[in-house]
N, C-alpha and C positions, 0 to 999 in steps of 0.2 A: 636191529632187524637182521633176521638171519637168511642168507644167502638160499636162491629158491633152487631145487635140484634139478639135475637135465630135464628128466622126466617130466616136471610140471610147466619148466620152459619152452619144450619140443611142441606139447599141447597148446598155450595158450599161442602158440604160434603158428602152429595149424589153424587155429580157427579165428586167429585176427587175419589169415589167408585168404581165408573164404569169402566166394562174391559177400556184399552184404546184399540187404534184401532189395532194396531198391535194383542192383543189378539182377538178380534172378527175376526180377516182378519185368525189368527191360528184357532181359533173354526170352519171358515164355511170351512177348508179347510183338516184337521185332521180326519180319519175316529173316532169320539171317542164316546161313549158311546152306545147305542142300535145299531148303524151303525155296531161298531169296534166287538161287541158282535158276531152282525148273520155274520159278517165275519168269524169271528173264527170259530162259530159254523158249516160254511162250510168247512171249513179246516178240521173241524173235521172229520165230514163227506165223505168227498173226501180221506181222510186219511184211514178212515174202510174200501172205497171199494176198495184201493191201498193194504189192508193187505188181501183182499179176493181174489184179483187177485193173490195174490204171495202164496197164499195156493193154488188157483188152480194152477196155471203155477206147482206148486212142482209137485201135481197128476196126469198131464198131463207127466213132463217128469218122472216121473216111471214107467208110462206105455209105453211112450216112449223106454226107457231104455229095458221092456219087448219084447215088440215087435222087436226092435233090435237085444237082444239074439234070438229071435226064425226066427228072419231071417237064421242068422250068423246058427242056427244047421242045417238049411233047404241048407242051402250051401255048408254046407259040406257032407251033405248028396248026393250032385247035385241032390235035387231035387227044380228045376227051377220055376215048375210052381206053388208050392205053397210059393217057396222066392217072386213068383213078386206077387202073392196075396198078402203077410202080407208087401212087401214093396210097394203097392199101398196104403195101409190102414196105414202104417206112414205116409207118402206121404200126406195126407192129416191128418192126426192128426198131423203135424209139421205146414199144414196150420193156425192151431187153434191157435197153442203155439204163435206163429209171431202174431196172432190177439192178444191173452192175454194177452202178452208182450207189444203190440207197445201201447193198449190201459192202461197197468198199466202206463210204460214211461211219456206217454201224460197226464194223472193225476198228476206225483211226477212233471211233468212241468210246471202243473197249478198251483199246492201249491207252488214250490216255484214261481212263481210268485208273487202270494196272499200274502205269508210273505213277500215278498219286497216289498209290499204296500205300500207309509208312508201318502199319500197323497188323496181326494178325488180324483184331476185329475189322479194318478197314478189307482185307483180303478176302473173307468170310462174306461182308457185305456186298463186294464189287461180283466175286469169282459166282453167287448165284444169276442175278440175271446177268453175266456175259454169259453163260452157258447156254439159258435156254435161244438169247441173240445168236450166236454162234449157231448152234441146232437148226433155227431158222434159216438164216444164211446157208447155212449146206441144202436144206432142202431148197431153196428155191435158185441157187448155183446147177443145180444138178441138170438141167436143160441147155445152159447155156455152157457150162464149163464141167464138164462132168468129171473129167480128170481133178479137181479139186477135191474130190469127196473122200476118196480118203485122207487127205492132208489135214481137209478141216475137222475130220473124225479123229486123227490123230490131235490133235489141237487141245477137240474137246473131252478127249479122252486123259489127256495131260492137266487141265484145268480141273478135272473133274477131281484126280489124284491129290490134286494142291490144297481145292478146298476139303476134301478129309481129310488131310492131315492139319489144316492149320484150324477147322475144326473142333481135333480133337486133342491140337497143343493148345488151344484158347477155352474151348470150356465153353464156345457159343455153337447154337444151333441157328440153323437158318429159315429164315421165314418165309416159306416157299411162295403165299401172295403175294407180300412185299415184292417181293422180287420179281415174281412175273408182275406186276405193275409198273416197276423202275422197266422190264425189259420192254412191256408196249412202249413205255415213253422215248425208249430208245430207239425204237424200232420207229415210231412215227413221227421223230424227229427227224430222223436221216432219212424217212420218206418226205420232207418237206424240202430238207438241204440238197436231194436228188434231185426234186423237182423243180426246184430254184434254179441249182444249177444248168438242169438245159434248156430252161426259158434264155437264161442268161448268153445261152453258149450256142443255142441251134435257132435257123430260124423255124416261124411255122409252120403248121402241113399246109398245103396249096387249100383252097376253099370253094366252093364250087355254086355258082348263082346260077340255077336255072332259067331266068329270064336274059340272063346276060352272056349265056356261055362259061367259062373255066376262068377265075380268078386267082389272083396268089393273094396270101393272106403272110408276107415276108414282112418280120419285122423290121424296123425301119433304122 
């Protein structure tokens, strides 16, 4: 057998170098490098406005909490017509807490999504309905926390970048029903875990019998 020259050696060694395919078929399909990066750095992101919701939710329920004491003296007082003044005005600041609530929920639902990413296809599938979630949530932030909206514009303006490119590294297109289907069920499930929550956490609004005068209707 005769000895094989540089030349033919140099080659076959280049190319016993080369990923084989199984690693290139793992590269186009792994969110990893500048991809796997602005992911994170959305997770982060999503993560700071999940810790400013959960400051406000706190300052909304101690004013809550206020406004309740000053019911409860106004009733025992029986004086009626200014309990149902201040218990119109919880009334509507319990409105708010259910929005800041259902919209923190619907963030801690996107992230973890996001960390159970492993895949471009999984990225493609999660990153459509967290968007149009996301979208939601700024608009109905925008009353209560206005200063959010650009944060969460930025957010979903970075999300938005991720899924065209992991898009058009994977080769899949996105099913915009699907997705807005996954995103209602997102969206009405953290209105349910909102709602849970401040049964679980507030008592109830005062209740009013007109035969009997001004009653509280405090859970027990």
């Amino acid at each position: 057998m005769g000895i094989p020259n540089m030349s033919d050696f140099a080659k076959r060694w280049q190319q016993e170098s080369k990923p084989g395919v199984g690693a290139r078929i793992k590269d186009s399909i792994a969110p990893e490098g500048p991809l796997k990066d602005r992911l994170e750095q959305a997770i982060r992101q999503i993560n700071i406005q999940v810790s400013k919701l959960d400051a406000l939710s706190s300052r909304l329920k101690d004013r809550d909490q206020r406004l309740f004491e000053t019911i409860v003296r106004h009733v025992q007082k029986h004086d009626s017509t200014h309990a149902t003044v201040y218990a119109n005005e919880l009334a509507e600041l319990r409105k708010m807490e259910k929005l800041v609530e259902q919209a923190k929920v619907a963030m801690e639902q996107i992230v973890l999504r996001l960390n159970t990413a492993t895949t471009l296809g999984d990225v493609v599938v999660t990153l459509a309905p967290a968007m149009s979630v996301i979208k939601r949530v700024r608009a109905g932030l925008m009353s209560v926390m206005p200063e959010a909206e650009g944060e969460v514009s930025e957010i979903n303006n970075l999300l938005s970048g991720i899924l065209v490119d992991a898009g058009q590294m994977s080769g899949l297109s996105v099913n915009f029903e699907a997705a807005n289907e996954d995103a209602e069920r997102i969206l009405a499930e953290a209105s349910a875990i909102a709602e849970q929550r401040m049964k679980d956490k507030l008592p109830e609004l005062p209740t009013y019998d007109s035969g009997l005068g001004v009653g509280m209707g405090q859970k027990s």
